[in-house]
N, C-alpha and C positions, 0 to 999 in steps of 0.2 A: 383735644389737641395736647400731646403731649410735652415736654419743652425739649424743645430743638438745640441742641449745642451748636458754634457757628466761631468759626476760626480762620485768620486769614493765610493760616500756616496748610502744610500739607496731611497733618496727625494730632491725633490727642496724643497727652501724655497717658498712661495707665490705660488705654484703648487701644484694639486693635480694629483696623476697618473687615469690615467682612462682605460688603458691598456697594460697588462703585452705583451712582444713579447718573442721573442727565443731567448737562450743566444747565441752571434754570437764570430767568433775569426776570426783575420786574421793576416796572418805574411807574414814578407820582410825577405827572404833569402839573406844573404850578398855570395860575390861568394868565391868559395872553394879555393881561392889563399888569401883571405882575411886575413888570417894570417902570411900567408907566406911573405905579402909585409911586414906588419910590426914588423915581426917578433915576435915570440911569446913565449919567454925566459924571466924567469925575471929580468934579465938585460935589456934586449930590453924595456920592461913596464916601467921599475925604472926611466930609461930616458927619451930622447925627445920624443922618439916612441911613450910614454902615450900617448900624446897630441893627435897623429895622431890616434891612437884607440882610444882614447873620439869622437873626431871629426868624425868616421866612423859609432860609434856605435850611437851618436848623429842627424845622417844620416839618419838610419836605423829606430831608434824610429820616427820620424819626419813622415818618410814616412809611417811609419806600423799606425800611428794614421789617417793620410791624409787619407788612402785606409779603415780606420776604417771606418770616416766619409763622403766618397764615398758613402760608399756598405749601410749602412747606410740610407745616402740620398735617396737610389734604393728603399726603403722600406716604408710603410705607418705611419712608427712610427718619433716620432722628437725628442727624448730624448734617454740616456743610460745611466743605473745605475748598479753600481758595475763595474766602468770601470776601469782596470788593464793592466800594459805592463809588460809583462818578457823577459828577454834574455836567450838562451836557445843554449846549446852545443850539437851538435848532434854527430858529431864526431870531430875530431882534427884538420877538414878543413872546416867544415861548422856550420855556427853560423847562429841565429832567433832569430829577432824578433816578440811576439806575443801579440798582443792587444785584449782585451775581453772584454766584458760585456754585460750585459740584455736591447734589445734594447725595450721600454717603451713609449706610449701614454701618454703628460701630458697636461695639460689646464690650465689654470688661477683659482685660487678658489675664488670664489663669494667675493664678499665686498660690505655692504651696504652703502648706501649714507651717512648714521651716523658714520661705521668705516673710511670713507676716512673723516671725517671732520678733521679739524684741532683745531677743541676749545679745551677745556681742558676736560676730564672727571676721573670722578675716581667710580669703580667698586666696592659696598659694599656685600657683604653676611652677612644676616640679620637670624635670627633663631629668634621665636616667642617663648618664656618662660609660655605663660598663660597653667596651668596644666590640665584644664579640653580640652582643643582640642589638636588634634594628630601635633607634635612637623612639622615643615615645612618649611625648607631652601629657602628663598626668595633673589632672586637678583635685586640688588636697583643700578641704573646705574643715576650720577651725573653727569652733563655739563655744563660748560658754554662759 
């Protein structure tokens, strides 16, 4: 498997996508006592218990991302945009996790041997004012 890039914007930076895939989701089911250990009253929250449900539900995202980027890796694509988790109440004993997003072909985009230099340049746009030829935006590209 190789490593999947995973952004919740619509683009890399220095990438360009070169193919859309399926929008995918996958969730970690916590088990249906999982509230019942730590109780699930707001007294029980306000206190120590938080900690122990952070810590569970911290659990669950952890893994529902991992199994993202599993299923993921299964597939032809190496990138995912518009990648999103929610938490999700199904009933009053069982809680989801669910991770999403558009799994996406990206590549490297071109750079010529003048963009990777390091000297200095500066980018002018030049317009021609002589009234008898048709007005014509020229770019005047300065380096040293």
């Amino acid at each position: 498997m190789e490593d999947i890039m995973i952004t919740s914007g619509t683009s890399f930076e220095g990438y360009e996508i070169s193919e859309y895939g399926p929008y995918r989701f996958v969730q970690t089911i916590l088990s249906s006592n999982f509230l019942k250990e730590i109780g699930s009253s707001i007294a029980d929250i306000a206190t120590d218990r938080s900690s122990i449900y952070q810590e569970k539900l911290d659990g669950a995202m952890n893994e529902a991302i991992k199994s993202f980027k599993e299923m993921a890796g299964k597939t032809k694509y190496n990138a995912v945009v518009g990648f999103h988790t929610n938490v999700v109440d199904y009933s009053s004993n069982i809680t989801s996790v669910v991770a999403a997003g558009t799994l996406v072909s990206i590549k490297k985009e071109y750079q010529s041997e003048f963009e990777k230099s390091v000297f200095v340049r500066k980018e002018l746009y030049v317009n021609n004012y002589y009234d008898k030829l048709v007005p014509r935006a020229v770019k005047i590209v300065l380096a040293s």
